[in-house]
PDBQT receptor file of N, H, CA, C and O in Angstrom, charges set to zero:
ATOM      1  N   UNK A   1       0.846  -1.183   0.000  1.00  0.00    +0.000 N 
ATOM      2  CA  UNK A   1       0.000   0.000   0.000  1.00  0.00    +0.000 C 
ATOM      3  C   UNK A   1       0.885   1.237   0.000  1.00  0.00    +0.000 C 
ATOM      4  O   UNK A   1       1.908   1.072   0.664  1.00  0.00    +0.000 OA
ATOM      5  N   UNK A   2       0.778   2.288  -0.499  1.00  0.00    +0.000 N 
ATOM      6  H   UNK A   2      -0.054   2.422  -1.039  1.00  0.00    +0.000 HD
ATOM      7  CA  UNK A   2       0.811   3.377  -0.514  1.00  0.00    +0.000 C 
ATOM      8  C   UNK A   2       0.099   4.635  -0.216  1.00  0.00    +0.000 C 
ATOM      9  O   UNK A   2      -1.124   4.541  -0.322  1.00  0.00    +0.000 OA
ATOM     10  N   UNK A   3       0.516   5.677   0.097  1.00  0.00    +0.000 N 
ATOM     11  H   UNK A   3       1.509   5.753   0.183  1.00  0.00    +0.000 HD
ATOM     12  CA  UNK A   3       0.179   7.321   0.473  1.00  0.00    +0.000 C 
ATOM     13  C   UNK A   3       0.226   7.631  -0.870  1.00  0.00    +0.000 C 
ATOM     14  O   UNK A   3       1.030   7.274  -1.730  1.00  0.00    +0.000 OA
ATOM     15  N   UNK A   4      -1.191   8.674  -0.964  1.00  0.00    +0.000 N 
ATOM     16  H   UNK A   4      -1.845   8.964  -0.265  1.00  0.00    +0.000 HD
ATOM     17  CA  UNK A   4      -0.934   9.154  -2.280  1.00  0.00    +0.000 C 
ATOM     18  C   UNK A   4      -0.774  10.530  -1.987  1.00  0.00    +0.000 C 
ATOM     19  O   UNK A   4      -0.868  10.946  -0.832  1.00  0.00    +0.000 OA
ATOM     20  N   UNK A   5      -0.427  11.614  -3.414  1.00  0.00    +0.000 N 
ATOM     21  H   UNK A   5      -0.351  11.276  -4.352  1.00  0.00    +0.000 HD
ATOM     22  CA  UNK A   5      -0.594  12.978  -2.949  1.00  0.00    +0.000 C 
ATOM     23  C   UNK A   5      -1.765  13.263  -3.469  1.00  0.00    +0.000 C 
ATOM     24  O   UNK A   5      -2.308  12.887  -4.509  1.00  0.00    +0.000 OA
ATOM     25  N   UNK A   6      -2.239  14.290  -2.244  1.00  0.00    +0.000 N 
ATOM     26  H   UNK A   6      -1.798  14.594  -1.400  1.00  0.00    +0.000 HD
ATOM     27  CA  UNK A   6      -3.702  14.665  -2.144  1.00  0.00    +0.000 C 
ATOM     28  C   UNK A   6      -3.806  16.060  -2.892  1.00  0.00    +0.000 C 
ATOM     29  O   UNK A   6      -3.045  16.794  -2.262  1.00  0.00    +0.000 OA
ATOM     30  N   UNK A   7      -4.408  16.823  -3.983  1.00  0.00    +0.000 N 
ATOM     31  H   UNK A   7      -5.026  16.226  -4.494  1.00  0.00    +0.000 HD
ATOM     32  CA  UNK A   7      -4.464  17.740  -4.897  1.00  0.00    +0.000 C 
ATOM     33  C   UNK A   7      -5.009  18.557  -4.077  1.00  0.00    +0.000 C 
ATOM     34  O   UNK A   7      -5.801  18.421  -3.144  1.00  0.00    +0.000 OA
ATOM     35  N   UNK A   8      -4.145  19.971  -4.844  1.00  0.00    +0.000 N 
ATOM     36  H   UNK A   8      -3.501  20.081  -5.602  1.00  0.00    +0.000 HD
ATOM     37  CA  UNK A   8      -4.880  20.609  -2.871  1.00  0.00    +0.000 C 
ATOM     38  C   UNK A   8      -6.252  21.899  -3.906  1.00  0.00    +0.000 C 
ATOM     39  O   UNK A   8      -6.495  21.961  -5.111  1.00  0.00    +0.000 OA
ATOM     40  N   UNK A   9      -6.615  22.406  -3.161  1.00  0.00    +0.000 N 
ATOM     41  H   UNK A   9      -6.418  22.356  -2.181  1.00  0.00    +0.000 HD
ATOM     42  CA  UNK A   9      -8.021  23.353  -3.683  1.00  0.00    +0.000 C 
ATOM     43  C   UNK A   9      -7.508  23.894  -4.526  1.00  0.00    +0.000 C 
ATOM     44  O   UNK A   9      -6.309  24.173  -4.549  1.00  0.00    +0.000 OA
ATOM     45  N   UNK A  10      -8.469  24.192  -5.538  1.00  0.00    +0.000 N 
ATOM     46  H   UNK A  10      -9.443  23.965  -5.520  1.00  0.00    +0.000 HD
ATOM     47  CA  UNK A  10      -8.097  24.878  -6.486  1.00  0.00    +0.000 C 
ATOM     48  C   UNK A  10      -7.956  24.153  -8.217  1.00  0.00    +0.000 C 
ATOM     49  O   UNK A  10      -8.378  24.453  -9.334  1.00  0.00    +0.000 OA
ATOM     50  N   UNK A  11      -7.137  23.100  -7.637  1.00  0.00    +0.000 N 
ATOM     51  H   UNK A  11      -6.794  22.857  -6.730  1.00  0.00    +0.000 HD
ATOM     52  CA  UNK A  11      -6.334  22.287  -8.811  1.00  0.00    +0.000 C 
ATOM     53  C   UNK A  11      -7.971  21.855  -9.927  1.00  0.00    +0.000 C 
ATOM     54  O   UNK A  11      -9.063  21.437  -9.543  1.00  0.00    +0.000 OA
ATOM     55  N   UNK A  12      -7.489  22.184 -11.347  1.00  0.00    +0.000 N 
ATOM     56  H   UNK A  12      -6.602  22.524 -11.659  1.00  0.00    +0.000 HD
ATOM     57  CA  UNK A  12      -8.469  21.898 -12.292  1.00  0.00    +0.000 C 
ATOM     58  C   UNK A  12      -9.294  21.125 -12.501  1.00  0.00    +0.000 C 
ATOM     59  O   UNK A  12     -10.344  21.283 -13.123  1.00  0.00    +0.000 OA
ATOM     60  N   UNK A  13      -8.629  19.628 -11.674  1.00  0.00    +0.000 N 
ATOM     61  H   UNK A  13      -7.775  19.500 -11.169  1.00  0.00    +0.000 HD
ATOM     62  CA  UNK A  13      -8.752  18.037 -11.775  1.00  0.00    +0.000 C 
ATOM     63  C   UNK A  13     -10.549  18.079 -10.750  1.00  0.00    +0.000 C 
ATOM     64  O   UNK A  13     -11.523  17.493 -11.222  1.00  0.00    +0.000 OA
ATOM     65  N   UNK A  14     -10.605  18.590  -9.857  1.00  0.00    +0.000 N 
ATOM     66  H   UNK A  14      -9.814  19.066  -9.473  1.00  0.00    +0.000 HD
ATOM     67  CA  UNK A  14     -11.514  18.578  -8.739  1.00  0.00    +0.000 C 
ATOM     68  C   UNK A  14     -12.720  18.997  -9.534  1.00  0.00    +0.000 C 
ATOM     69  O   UNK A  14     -13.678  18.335  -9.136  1.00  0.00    +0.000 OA
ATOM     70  N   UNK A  15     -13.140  20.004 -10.703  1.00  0.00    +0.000 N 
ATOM     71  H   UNK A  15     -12.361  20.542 -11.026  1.00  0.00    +0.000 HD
ATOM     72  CA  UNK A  15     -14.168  20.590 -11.300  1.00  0.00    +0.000 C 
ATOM     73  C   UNK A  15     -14.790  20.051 -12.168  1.00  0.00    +0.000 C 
ATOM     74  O   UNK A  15     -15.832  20.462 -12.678  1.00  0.00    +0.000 OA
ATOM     75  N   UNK A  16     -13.751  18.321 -12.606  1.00  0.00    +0.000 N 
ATOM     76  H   UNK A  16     -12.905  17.987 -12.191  1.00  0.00    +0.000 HD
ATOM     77  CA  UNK A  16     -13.938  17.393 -13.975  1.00  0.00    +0.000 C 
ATOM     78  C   UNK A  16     -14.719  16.605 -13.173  1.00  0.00    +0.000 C 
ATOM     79  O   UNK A  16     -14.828  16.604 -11.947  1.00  0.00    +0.000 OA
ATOM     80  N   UNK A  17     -15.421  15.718 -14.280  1.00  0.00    +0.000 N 
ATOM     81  H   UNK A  17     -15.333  15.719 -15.276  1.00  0.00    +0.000 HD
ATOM     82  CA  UNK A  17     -16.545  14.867 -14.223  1.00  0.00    +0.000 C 
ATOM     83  C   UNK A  17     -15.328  13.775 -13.736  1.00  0.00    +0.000 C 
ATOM     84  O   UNK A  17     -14.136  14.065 -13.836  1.00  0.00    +0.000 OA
ATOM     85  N   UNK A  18     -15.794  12.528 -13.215  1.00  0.00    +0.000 N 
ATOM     86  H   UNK A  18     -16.763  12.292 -13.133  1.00  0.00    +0.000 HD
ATOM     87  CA  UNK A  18     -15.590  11.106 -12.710  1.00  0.00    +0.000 C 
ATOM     88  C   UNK A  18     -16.222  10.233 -13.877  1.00  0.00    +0.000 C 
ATOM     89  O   UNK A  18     -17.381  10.215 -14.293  1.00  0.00    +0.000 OA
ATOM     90  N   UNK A  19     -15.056   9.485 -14.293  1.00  0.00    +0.000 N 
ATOM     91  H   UNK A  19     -14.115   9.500 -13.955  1.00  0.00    +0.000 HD
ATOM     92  CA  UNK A  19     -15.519   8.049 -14.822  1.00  0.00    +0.000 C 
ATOM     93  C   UNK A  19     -16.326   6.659 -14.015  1.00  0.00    +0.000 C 
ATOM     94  O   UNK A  19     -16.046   6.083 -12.964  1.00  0.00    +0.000 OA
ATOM     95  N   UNK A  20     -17.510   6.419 -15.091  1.00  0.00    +0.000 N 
ATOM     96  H   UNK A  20     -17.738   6.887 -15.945  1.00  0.00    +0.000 HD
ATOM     97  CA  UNK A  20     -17.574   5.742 -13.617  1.00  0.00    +0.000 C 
ATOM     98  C   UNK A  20     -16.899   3.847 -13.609  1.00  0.00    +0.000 C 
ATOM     99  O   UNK A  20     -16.410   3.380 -14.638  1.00  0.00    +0.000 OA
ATOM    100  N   UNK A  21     -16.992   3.132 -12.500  1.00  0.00    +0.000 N 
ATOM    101  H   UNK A  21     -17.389   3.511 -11.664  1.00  0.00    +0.000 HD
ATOM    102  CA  UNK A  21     -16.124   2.020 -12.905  1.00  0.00    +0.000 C 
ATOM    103  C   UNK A  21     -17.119   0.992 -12.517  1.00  0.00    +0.000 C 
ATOM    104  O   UNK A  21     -17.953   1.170 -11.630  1.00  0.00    +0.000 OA
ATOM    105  N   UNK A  22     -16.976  -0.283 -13.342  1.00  0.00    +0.000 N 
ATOM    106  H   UNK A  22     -16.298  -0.428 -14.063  1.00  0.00    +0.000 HD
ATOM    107  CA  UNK A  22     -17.842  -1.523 -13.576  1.00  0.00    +0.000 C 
ATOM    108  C   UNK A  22     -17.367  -2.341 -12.764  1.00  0.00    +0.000 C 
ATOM    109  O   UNK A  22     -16.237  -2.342 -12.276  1.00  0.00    +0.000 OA
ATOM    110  N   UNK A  23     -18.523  -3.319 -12.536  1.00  0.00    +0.000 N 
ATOM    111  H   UNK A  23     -19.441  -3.318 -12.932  1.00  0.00    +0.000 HD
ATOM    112  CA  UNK A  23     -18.286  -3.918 -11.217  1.00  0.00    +0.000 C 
ATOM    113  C   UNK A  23     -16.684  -4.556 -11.849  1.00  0.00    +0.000 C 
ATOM    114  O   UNK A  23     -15.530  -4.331 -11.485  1.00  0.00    +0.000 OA
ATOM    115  N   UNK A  24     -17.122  -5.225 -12.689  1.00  0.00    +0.000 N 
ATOM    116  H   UNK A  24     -18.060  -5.408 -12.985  1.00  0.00    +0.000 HD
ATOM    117  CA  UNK A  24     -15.360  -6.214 -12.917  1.00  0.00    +0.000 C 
ATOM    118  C   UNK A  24     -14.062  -5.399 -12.735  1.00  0.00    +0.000 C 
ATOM    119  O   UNK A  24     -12.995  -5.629 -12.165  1.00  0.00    +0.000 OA
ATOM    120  N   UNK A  25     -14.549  -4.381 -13.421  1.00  0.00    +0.000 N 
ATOM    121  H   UNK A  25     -15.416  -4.194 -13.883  1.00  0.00    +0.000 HD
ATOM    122  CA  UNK A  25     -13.109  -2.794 -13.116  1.00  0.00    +0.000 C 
ATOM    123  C   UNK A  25     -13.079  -2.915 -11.646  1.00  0.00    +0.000 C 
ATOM    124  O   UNK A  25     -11.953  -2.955 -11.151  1.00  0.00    +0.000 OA
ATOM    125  N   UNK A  26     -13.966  -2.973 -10.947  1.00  0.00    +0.000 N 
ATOM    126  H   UNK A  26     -14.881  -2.941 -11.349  1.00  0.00    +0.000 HD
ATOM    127  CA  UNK A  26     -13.996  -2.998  -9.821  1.00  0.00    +0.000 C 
ATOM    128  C   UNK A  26     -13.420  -4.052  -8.833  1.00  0.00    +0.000 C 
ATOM    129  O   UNK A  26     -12.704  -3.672  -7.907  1.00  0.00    +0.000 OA
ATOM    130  N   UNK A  27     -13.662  -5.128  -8.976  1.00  0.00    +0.000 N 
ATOM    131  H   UNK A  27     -14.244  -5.437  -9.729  1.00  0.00    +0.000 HD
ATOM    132  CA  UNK A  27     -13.160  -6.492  -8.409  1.00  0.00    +0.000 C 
ATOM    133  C   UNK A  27     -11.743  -6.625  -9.058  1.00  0.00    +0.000 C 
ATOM    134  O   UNK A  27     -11.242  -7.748  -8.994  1.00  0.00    +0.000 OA
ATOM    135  N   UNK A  28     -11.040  -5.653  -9.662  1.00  0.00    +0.000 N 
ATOM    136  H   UNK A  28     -11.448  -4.741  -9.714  1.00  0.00    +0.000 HD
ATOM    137  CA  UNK A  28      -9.825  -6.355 -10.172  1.00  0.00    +0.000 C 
ATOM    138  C   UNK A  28      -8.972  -6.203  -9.015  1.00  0.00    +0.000 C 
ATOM    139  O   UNK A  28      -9.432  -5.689  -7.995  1.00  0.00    +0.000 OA
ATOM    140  N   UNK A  29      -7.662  -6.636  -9.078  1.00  0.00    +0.000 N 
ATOM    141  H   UNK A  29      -7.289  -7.054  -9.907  1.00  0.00    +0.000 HD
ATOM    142  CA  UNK A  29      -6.503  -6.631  -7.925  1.00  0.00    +0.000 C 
ATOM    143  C   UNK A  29      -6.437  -5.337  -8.194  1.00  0.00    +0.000 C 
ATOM    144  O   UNK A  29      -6.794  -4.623  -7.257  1.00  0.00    +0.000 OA
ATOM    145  N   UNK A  30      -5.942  -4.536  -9.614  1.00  0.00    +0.000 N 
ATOM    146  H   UNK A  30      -5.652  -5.116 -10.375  1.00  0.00    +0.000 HD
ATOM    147  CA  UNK A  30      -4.996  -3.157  -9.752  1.00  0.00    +0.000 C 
ATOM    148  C   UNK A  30      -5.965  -2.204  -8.745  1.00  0.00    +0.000 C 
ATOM    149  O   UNK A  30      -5.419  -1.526  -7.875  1.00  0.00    +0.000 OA
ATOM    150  N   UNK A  31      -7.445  -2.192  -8.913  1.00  0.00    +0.000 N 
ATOM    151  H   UNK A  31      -7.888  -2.743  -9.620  1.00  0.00    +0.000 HD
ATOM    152  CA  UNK A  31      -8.537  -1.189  -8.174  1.00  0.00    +0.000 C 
ATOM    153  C   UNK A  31      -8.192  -1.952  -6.966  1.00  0.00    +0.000 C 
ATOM    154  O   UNK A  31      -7.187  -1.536  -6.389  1.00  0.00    +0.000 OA
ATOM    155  N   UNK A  32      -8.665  -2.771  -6.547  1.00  0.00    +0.000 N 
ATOM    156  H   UNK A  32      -9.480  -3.109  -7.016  1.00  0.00    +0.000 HD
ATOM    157  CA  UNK A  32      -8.543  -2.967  -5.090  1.00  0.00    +0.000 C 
ATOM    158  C   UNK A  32      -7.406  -2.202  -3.965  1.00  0.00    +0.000 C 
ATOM    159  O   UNK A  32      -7.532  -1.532  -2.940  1.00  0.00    +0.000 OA
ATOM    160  N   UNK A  33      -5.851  -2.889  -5.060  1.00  0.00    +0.000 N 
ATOM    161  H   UNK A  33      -5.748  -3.433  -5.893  1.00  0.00    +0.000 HD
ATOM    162  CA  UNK A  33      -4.796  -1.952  -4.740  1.00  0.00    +0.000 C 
ATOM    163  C   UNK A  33      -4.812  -0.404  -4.473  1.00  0.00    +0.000 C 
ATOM    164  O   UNK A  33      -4.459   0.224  -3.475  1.00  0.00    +0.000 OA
ATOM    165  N   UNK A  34      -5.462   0.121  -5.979  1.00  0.00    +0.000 N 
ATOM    166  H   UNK A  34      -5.748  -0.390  -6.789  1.00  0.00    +0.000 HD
ATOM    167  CA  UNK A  34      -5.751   1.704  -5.639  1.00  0.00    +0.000 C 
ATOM    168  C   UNK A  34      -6.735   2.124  -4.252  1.00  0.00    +0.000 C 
ATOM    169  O   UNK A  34      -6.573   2.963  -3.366  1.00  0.00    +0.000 OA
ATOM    170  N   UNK A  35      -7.722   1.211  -4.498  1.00  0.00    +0.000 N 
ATOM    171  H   UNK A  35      -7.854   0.530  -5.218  1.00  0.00    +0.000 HD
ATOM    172  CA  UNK A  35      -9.116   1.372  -2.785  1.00  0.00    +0.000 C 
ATOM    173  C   UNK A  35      -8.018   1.519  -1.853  1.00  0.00    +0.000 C 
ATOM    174  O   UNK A  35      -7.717   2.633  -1.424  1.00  0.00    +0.000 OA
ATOM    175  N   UNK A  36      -7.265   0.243  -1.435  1.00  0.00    +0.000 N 
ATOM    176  H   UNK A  36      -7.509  -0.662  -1.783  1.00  0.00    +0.000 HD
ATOM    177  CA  UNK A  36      -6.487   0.076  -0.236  1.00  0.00    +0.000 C 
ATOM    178  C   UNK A  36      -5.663   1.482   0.009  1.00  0.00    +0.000 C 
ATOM    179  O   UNK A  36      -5.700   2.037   1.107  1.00  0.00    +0.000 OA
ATOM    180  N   UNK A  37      -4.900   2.024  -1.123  1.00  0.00    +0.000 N 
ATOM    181  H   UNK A  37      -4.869   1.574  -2.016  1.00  0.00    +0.000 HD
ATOM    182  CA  UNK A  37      -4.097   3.327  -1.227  1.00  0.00    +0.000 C 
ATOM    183  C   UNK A  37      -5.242   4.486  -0.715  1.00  0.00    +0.000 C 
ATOM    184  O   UNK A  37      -5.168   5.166   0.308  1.00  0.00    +0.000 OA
ATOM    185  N   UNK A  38      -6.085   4.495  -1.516  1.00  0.00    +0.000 N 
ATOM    186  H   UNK A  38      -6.145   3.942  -2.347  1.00  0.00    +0.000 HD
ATOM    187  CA  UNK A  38      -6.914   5.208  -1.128  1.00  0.00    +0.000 C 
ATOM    188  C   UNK A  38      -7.427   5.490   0.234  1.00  0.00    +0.000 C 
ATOM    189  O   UNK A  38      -7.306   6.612   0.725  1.00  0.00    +0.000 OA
ATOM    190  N   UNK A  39      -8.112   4.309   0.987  1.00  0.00    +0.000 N 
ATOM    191  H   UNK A  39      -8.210   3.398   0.588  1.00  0.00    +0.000 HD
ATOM    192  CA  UNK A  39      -8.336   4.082   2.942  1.00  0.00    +0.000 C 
ATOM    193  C   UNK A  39      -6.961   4.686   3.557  1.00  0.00    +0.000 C 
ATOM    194  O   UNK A  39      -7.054   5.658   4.307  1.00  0.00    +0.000 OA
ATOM    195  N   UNK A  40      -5.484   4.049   3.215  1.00  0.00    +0.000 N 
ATOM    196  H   UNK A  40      -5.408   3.259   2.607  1.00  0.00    +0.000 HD
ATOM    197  CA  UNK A  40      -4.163   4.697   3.547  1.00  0.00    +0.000 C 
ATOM    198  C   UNK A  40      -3.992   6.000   3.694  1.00  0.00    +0.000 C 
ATOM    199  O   UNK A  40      -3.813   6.426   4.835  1.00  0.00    +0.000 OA
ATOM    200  N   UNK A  41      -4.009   6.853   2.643  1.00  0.00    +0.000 N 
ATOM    201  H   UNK A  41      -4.155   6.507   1.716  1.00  0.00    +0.000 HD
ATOM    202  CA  UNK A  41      -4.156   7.975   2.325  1.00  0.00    +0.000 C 
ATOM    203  C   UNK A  41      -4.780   8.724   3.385  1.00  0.00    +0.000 C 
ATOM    204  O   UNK A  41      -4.233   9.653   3.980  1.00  0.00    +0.000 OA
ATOM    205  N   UNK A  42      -5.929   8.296   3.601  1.00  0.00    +0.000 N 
ATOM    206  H   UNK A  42      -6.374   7.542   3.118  1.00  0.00    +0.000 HD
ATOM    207  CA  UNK A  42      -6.934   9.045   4.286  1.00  0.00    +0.000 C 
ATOM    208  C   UNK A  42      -6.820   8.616   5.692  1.00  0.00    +0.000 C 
ATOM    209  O   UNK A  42      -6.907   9.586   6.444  1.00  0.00    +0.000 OA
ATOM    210  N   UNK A  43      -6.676   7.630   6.230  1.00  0.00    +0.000 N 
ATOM    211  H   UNK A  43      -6.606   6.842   5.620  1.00  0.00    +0.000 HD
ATOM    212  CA  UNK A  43      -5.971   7.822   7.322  1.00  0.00    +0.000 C 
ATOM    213  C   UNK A  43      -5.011   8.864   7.683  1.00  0.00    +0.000 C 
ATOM    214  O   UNK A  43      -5.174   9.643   8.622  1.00  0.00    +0.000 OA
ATOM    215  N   UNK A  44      -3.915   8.844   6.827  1.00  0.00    +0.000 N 
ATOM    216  H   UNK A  44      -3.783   8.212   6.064  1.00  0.00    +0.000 HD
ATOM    217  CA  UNK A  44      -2.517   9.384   7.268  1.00  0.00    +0.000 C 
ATOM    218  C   UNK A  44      -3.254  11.144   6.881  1.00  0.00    +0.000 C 
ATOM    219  O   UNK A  44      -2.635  12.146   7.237  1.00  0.00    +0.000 OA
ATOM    220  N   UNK A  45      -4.004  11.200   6.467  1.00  0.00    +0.000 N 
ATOM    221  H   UNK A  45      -4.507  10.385   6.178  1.00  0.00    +0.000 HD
ATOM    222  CA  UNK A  45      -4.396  12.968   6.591  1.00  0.00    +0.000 C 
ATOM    223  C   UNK A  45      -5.352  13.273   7.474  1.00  0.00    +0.000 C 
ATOM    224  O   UNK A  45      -5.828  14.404   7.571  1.00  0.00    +0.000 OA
ATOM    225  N   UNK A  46      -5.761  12.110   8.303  1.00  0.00    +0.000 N 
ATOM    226  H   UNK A  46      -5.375  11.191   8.224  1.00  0.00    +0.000 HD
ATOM    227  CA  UNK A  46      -6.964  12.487   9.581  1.00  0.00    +0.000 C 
ATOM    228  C   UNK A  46      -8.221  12.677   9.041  1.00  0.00    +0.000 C 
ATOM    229  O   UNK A  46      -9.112  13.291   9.629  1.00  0.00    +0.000 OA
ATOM    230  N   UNK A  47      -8.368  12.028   7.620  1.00  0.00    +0.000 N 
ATOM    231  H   UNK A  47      -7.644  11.530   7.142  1.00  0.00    +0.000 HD
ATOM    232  CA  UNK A  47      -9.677  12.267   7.354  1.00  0.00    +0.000 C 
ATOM    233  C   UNK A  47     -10.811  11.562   7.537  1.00  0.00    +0.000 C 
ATOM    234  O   UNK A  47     -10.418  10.562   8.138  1.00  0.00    +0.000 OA
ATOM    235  N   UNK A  48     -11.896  11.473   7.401  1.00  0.00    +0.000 N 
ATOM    236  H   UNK A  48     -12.215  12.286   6.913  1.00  0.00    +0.000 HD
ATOM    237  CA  UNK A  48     -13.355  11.074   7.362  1.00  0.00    +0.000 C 
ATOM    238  C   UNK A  48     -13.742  10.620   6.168  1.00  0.00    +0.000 C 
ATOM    239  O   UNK A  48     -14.508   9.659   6.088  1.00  0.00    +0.000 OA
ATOM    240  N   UNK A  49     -13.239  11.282   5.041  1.00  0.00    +0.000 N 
ATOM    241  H   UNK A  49     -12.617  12.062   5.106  1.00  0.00    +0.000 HD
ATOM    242  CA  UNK A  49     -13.584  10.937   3.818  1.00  0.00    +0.000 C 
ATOM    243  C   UNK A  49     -13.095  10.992   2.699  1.00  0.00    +0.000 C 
ATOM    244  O   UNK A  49     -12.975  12.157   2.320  1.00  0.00    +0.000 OA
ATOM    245  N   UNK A  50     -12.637   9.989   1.746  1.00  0.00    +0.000 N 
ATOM    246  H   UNK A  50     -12.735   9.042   2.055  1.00  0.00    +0.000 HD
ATOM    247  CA  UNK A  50     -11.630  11.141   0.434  1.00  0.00    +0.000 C 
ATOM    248  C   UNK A  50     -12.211  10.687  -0.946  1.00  0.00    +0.000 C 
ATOM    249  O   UNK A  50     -12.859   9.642  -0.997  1.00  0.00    +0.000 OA
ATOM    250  N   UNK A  51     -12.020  11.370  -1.959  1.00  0.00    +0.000 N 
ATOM    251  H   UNK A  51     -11.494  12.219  -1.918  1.00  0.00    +0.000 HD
ATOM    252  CA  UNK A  51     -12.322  10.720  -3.235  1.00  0.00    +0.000 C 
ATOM    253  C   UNK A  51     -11.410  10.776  -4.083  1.00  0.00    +0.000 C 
ATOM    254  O   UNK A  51     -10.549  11.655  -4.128  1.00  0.00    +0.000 OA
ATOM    255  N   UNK A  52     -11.567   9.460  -5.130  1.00  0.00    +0.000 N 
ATOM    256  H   UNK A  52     -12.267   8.747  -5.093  1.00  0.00    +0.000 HD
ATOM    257  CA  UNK A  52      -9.939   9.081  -6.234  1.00  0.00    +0.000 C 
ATOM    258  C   UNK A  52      -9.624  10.699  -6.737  1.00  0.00    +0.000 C 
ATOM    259  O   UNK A  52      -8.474  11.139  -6.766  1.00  0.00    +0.000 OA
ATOM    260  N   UNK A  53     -10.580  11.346  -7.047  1.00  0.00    +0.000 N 
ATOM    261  H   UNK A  53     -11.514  10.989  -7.023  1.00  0.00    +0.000 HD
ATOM    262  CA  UNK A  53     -10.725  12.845  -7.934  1.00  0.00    +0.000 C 
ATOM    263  C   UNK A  53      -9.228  13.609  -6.840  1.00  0.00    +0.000 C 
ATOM    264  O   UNK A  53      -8.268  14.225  -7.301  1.00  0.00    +0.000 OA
ATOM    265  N   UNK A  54      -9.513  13.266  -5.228  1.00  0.00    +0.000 N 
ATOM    266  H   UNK A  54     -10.293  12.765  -4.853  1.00  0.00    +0.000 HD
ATOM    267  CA  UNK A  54      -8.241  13.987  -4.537  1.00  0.00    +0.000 C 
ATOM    268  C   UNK A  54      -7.475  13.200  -4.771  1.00  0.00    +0.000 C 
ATOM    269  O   UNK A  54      -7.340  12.789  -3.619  1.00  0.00    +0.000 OA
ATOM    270  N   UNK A  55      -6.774  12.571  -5.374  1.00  0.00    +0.000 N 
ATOM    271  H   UNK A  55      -6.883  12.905  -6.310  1.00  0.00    +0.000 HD
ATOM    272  CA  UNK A  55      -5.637  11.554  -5.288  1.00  0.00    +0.000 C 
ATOM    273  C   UNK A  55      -5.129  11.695  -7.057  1.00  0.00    +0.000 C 
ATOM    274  O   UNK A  55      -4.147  11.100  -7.501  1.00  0.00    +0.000 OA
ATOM    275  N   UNK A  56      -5.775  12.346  -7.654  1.00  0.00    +0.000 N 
ATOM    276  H   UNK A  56      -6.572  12.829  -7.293  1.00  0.00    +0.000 HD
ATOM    277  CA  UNK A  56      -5.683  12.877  -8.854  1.00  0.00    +0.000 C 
ATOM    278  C   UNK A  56      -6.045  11.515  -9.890  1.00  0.00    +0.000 C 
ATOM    279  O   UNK A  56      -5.518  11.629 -10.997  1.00  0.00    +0.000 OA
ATOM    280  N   UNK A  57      -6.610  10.642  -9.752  1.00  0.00    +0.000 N 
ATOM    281  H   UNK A  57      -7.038  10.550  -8.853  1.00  0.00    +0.000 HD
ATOM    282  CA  UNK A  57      -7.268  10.002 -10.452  1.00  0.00    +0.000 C 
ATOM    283  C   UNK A  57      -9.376  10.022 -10.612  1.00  0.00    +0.000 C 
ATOM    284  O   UNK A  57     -10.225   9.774  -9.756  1.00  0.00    +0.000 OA
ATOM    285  N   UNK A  58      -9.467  10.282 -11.548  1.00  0.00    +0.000 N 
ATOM    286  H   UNK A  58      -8.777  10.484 -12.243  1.00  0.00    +0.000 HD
ATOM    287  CA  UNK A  58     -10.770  10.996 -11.716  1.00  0.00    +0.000 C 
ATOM    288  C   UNK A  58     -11.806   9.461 -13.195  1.00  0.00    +0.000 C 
ATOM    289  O   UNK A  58     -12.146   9.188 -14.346  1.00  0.00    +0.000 OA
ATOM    290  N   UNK A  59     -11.723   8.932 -11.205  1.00  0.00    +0.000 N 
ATOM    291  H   UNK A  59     -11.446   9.155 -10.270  1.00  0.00    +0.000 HD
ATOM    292  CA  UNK A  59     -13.022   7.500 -11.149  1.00  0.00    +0.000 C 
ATOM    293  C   UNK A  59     -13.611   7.729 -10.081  1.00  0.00    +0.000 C 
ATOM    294  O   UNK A  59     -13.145   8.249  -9.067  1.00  0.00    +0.000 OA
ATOM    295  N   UNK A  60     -14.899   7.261 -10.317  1.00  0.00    +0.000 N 
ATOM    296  H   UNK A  60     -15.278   6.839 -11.141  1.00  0.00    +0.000 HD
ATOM    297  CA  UNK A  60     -16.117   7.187  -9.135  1.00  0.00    +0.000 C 
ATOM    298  C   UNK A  60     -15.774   6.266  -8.093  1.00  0.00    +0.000 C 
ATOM    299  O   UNK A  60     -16.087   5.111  -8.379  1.00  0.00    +0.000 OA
ATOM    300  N   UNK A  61     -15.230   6.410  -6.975  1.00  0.00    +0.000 N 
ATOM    301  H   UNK A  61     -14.976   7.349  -6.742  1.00  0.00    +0.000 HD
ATOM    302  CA  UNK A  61     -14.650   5.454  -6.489  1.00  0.00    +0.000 C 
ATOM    303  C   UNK A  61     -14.178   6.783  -4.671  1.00  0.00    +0.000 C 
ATOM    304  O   UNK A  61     -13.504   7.800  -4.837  1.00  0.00    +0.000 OA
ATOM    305  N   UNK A  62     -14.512   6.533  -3.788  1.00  0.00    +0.000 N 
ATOM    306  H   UNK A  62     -15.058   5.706  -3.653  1.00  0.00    +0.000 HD
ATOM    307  CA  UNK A  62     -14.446   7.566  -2.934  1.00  0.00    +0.000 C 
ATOM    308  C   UNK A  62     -14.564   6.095  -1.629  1.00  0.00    +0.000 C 
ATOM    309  O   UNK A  62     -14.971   4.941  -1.766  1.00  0.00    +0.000 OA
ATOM    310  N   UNK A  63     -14.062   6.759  -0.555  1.00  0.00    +0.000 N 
ATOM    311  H   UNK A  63     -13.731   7.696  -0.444  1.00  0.00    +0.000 HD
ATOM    312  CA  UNK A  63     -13.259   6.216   1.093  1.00  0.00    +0.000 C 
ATOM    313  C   UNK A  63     -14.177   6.594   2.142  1.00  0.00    +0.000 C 
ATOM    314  O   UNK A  63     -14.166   7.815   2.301  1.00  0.00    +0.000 OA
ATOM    315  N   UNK A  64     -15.032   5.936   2.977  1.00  0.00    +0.000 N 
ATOM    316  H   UNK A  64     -15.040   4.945   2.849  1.00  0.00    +0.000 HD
ATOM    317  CA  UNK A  64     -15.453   7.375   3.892  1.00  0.00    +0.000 C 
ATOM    318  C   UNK A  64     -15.528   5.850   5.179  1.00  0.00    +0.000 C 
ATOM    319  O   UNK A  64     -15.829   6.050   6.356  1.00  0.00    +0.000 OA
TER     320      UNK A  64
């Protein structure tokens, strides 16, 4: 697992639409990997909640 960097306000990426992802996109190892990064992430910033869009990947796919 990994920490990702979190895009801070402002950045262009946050105003774009989300792809959205299919269950099989979904059940794969590579997404799971990214989910797990994702829960990581958001721990290590004290958060409650994060979405891929802050992690600069822009899929429907969010931590809470």
């Amino acid at each position: 697992m990994a920490i990702r960097m979190i895009v801070l306000i402002g950045y262009p990426l946050l105003r774009e639409g989300a792809r959205e992802v299919g269950r099989d996109e979904l059940a794969s190892s590579e997404r799971q990997r990214f989910i797990d990064d994702l829960v990581e992430t958001m721990f290590d910033a004290s958060g409650a909640g994060i979405a891929s869009h802050q992690v600069y990947r822009p899929i429907r796919v969010a931590a809470i």
